[in-house]
N, C-alpha and C positions, 0 to 999 in steps of 0.2 A: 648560534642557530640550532634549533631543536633536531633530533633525528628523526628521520623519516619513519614512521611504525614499519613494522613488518607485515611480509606478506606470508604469513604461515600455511595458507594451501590453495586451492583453486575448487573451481566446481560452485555451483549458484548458491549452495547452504553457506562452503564458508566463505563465498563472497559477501552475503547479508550481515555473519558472524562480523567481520570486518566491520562493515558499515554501520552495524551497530555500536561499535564499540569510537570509533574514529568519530560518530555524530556526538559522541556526549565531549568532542572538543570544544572551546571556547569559540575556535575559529567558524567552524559548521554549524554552532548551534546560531553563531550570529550569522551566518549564509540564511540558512532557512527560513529565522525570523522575517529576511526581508524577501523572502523566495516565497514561502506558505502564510506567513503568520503565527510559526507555531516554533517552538524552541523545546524539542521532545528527543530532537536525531532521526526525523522519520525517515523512510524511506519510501512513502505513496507520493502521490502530486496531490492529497488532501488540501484544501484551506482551510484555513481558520472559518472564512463564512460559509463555504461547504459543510464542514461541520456543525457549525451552529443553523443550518436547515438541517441536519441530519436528524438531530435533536427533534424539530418537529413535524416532518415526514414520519418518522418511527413512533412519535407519539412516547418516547423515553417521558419515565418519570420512577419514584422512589415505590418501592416493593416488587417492580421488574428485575428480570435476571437478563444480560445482554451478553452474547458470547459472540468475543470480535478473534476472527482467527486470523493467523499471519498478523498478528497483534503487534510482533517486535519489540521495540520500546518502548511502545506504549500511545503512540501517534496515529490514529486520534481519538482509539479506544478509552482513553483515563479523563481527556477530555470532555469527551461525551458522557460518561459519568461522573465526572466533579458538575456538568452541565447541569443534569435532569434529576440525578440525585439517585441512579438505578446502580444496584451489583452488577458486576463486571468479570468475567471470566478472559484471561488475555491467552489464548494458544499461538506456538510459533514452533519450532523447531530448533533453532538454533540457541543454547542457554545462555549465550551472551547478551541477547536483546529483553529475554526475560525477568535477569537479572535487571537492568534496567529498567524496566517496565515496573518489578514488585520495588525498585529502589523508589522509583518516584511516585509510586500509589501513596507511599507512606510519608512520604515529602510532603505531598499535597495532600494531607490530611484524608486521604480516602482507603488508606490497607485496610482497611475493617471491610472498605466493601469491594476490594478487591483479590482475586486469586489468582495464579500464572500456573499454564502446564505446558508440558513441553507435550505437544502433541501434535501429528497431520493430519491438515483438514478433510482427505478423503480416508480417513480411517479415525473418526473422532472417539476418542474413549467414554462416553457416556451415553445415557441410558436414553430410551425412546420421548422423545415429546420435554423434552427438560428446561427447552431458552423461551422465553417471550420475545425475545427480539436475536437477531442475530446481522454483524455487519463485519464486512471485511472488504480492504483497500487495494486495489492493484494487484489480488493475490493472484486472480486467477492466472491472467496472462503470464504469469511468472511459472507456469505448470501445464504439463500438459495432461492433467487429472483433474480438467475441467467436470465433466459432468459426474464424476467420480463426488467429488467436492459438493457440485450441487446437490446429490441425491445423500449426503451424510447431513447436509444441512436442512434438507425438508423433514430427514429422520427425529431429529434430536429437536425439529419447531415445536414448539406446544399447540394445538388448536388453536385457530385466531394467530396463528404468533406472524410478523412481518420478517423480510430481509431487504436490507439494501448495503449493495456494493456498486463498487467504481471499478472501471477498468479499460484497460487498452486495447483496444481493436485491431483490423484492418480494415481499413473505409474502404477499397477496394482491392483487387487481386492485382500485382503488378504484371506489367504487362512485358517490361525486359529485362536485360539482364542487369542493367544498372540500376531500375528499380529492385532488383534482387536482392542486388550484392549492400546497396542503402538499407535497406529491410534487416538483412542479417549483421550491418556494421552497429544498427542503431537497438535501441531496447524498446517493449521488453524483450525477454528469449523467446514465447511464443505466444506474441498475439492476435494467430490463424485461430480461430477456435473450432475451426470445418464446418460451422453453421452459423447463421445469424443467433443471438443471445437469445432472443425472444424464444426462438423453437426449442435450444436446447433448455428454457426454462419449462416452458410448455412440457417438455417430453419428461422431466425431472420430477413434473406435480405441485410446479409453481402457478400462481395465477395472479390478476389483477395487477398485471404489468404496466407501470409507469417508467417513461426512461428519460434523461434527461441530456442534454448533448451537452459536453462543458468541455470541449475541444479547443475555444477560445483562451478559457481559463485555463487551460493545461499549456498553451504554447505560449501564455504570459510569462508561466511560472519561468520555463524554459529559460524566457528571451533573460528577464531578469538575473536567472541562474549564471547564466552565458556573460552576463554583464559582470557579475561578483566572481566570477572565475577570471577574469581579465583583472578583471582591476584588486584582487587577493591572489593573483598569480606567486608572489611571491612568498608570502604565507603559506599558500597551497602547496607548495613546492617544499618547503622547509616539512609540512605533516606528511605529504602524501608522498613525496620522493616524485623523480620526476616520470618514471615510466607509468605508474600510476596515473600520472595529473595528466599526462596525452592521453588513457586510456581513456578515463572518463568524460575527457577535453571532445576527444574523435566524438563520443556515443551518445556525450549529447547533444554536440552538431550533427548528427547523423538522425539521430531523433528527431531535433526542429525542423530537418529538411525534407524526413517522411513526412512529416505534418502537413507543410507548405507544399508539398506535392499532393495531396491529398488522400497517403495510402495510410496515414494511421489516423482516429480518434478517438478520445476520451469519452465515458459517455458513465451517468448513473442510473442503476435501475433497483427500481421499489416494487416488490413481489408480499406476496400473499400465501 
């Protein structure tokens, strides 16, 4: 039996540092295959055919520069450019998933048009107006430097340039304390953003808001996820050790059951 990896620290960076590293297993990258469609290590609730709309929503193609932040490993940033044929900037924080990230640009025939920096998306290191496109997965709710993020992101747009992200909400404000204590068992860490998206884009100097609801597709990925945790219980067990495998076991039952209550949803929005 394999030993369980380690748990080297706590705290959300080297929670992802983890998960980064654990997705490039055999065992997770065949989870996700049948969970997203993609076999990267992500860490968003992306799909495969999400992203292949993302590609033409953004209007990606070859002589663009796209800067996907909280990039990770590379899912579904490397994608989207092996797709359209556009440069690709991958920023993250944690250099575990970067590594990853510059490992498989090169794998997949695309390092030339790819670059990785360890960078945070409310403090981006580059110059004004420099992306034609700009996309990023599930990052927000994962920070509470939401509009922090968004206002670094309309800095660094070129004129004309587009953004589109995905992310987790709350579809309404809980009303007890068991929708509370559901809310903080389940992920992300903060998906209150204290306003509706649309305003905080509005207030940001975003415009030409399109939004999509893919709520449904997010509590698929779930149900299926929920499904290959039961039945690779034993596998999971052998990588993840067991206090790990209930942690993740709890959160993401606690997630599909915000859903089904109707206090969290998934949603994408295409800005200007």
């Amino acid at each position: 039996m394999a030993r369980p990896l380690p748990r080297p620290c706590t705290g959300s960076e080297c929670d992802f540092a983890r998960d980064y590293e654990i997705g490039q297993s055999p065992l997770m990258l065949q989870i996700e295959q049948r969970v997203r469609g993609s076999a990267y290590g992500a860490t968003s609730w992306t799909t495969r055919a999400q992203s292949e709309a993302t590609v033409h929503r953004l209007g990606l193609g070859t002589g663009q520069c796209l800067l996907e932040i909280g990039g990770g490993a590379g899912w579904p940033a490397l994608f989207l450019a092996a797709l359209s044929g556009c440069e690709i900037v991958v920023t993250d924080i944690p250099l575990s998933g970067l590594r990853v990230s510059r490992a498989r640009a090169v794998c997949d025939g695309i390092g030339d048009r790819c670059n990785v920096l360890a960078a945070n998306g409310a403090a981006l290191p580059f110059a004004n107006r420099t992306f034609d496109r700009i996309h990023h997965a599930d990052v927000l709710c994962c920070t509470e430097r939401k509009r922090e993020i968004l206002l670094e992101c309309r800095r660094v747009a070129r004129e004309g340039a587009a953004m589109e992200f995905s992310v987790i909400a709350l579809a309404r404000t809980p009303t007890t304390d068991d929708e509370r204590r559901l809310l903080k068992q389940s992920g992300p860490p903060y998906p209150d953003a204290g306003a509706d998206y649309a305003v905080l884009l509005f207030e940001t100097g975003w415009s030409g808001l399109d939004r999509i609801d893919v709520t449904t597709e997010f509590a698929h990925c779930m149900d299926v996820l929920l499904q290959e945790y039961d039945a690779q219980r034993d596998a999971l067990l052998a990588l993840l050790g067991e206090e790990d495998y209930a942690d993740r076991l709890e959160r993401r039952l606690s997630t599909r059951a915000a859903v089904s209550r109707g206090l969290l949803k998934r949603e994408i929005f295409l800005v200007r």
